[in-house]
C-alpha positions as CSV (number, residue, x, y, z in Angstrom):
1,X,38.9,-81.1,-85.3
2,X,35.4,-79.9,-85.4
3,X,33.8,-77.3,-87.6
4,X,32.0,-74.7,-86.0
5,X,28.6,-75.8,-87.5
6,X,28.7,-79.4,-86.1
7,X,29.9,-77.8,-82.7
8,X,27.1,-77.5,-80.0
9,X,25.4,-74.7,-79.0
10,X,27.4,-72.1,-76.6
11,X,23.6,-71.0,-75.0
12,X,23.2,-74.1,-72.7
13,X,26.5,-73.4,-71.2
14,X,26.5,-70.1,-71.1
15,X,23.2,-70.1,-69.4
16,X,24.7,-72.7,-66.6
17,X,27.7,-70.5,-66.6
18,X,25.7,-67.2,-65.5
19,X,23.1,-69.2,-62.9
20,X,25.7,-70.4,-61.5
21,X,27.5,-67.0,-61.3
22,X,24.4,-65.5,-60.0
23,X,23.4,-68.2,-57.2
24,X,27.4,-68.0,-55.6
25,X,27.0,-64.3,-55.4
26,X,23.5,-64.3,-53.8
27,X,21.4,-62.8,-56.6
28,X,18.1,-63.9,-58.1
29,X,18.7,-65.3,-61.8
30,X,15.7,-64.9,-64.6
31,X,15.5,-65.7,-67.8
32,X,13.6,-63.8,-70.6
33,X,11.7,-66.1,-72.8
34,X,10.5,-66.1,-75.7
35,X,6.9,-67.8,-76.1
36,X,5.8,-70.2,-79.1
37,X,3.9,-73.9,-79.2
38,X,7.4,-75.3,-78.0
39,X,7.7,-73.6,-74.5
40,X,5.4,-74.8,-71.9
41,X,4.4,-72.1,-69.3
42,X,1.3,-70.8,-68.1
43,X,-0.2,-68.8,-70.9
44,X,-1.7,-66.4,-68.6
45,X,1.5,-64.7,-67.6
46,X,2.8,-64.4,-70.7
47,X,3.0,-60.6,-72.5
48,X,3.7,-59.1,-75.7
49,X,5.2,-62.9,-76.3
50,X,7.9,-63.2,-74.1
51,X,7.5,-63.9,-70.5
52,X,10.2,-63.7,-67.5
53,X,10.8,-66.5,-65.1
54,X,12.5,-66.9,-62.1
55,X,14.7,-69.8,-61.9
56,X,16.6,-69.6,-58.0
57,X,16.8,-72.2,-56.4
58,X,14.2,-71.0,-54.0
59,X,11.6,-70.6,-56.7
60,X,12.1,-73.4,-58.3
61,X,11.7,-77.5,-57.9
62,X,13.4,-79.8,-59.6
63,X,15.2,-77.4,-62.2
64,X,17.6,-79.0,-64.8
65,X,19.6,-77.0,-67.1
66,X,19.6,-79.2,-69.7
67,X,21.5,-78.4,-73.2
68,X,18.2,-78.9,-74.7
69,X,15.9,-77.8,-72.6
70,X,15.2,-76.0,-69.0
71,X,12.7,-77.9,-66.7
72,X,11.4,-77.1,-63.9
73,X,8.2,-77.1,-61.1
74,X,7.3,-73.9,-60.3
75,X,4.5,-72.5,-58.3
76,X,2.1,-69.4,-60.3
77,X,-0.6,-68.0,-57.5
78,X,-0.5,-70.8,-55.1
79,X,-0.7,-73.6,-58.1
80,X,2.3,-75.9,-58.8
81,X,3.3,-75.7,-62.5
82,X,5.6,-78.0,-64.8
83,X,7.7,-75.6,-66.8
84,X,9.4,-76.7,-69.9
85,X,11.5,-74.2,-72.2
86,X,13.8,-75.3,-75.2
87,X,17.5,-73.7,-74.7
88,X,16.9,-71.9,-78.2
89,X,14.0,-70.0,-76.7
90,X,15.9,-68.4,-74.1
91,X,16.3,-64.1,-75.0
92,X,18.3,-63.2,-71.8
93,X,19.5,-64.6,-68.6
94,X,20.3,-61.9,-65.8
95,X,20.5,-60.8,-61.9
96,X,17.3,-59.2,-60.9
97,X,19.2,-57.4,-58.4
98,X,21.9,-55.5,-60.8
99,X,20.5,-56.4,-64.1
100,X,24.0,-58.1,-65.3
101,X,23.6,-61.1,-67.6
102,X,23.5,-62.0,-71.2
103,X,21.4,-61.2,-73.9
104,X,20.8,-64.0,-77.1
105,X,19.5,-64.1,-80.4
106,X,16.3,-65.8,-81.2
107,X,16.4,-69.6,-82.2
108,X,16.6,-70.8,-85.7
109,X,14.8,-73.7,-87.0
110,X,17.1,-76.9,-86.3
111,X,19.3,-77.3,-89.2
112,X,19.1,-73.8,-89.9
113,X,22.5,-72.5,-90.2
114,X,23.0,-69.2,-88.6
115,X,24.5,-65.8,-90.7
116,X,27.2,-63.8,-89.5
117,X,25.0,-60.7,-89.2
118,X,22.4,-63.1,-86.9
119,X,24.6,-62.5,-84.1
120,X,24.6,-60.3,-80.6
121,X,26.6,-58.1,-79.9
122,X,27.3,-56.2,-76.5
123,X,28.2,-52.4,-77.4
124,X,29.6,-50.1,-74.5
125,X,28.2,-46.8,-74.2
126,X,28.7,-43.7,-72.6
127,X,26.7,-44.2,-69.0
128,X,28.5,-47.3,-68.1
129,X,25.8,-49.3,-69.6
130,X,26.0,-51.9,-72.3
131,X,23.7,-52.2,-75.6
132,X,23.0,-55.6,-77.0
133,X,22.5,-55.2,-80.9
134,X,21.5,-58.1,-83.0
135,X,19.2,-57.8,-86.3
136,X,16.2,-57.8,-85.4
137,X,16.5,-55.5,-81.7
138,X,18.2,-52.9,-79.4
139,X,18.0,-54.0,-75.7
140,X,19.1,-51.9,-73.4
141,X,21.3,-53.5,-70.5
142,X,21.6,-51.5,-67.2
143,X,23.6,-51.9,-63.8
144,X,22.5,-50.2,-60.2
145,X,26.5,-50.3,-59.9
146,X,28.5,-49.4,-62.8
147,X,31.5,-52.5,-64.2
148,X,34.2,-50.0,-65.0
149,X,37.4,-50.5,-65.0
150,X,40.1,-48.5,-63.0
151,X,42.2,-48.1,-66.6
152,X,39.2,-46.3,-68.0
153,X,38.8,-42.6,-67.7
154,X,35.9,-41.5,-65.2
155,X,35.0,-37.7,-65.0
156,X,32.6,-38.5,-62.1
157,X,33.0,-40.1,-59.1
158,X,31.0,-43.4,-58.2
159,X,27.9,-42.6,-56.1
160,X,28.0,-43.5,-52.6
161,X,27.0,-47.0,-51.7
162,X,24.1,-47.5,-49.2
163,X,25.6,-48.8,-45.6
164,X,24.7,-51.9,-45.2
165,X,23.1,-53.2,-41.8
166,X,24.0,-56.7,-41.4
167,X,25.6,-59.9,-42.7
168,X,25.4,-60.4,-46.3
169,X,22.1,-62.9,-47.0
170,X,24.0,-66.8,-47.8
171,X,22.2,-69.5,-49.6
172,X,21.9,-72.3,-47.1
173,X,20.6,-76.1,-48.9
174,X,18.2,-77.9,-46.5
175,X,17.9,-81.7,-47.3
């Protein structure tokens, strides 16, 4: 049996796990990153030491989602850019559309081990919205529709959904 420590990292998978979700229901995934000498992006986009990328397939060339690292070609103004990000670097992945996705801790040194208190955790609040605490932040994680359940009490009524006017947009590969 394995112990915990020697297991792999959960990110790599978990970030598969939510592009994939994202792509089958027709919303645009990015991922948060945080920027140091490891990540390879264009500098010039990068604020406040993070930067947000898009990584649908229609943005992207050649994207692998790699255990280690995500790679991709991407174009920035017109130019064609090789992106490379280690998995560890990755703060969020989400739907641009709804804002539903996951939020991670920071990456430790490798052979760091991590503490117990070094995790994220996703705290419901009032509004519908969830709260992802770790350590070191507070991010604040909001949905256009709310996820509630029908088991949980709701004072308020949903707001009314905007009629839609056609089919619903479908990925279609070209090859």
């Amino acid at each position: 049996m394995i112990d915990a420590p020697d297991a792999t990292s959960t990110r790599p998978y978990l970030i598969r796990a939510l592009y994939e979700w994202c792509t089958d229901n027709g919303f645009t995934p990015y991922v948060a990153v945080a920027v140091d000498d490891s990540v390879q992006v264009p500098r010039e986009y990068v604020k406040d030491g993070e930067i947000v990328l898009n990584i649908s397939l229609d943005a992207t060339s050649s994207l692998k989602l790699g255990n280690d690292f995500i790679e991709f070609k991407a174009r920035f103004a017109g130019t064609a850019r090789e992106i490379m990000v280690p998995v560890s670097q990755v703060s969020a992945i989400y739907a641009r559309e709804n804002g539903q996705g996951m939020v991670f801790p920071l990456g430790l040194p490798k052979g760091a081990k991590t503490a117990p208190s070094s995790s994220v955790n996703l705290v419901s609040v009032p509004d519908g919205a969830y709260v992802a605490q770790s350590e070191d932040k507070v991010v604040q994680l909001t949905s256009v529709e709310s996820d509630r359940r029908n088991d949980e009490p709701n004072d308020q009524p949903d707001p009314p959904r905007p009629a839609t006017t056609g089919p619903r947009p479908a990925l279609k590969r070209v090859k």
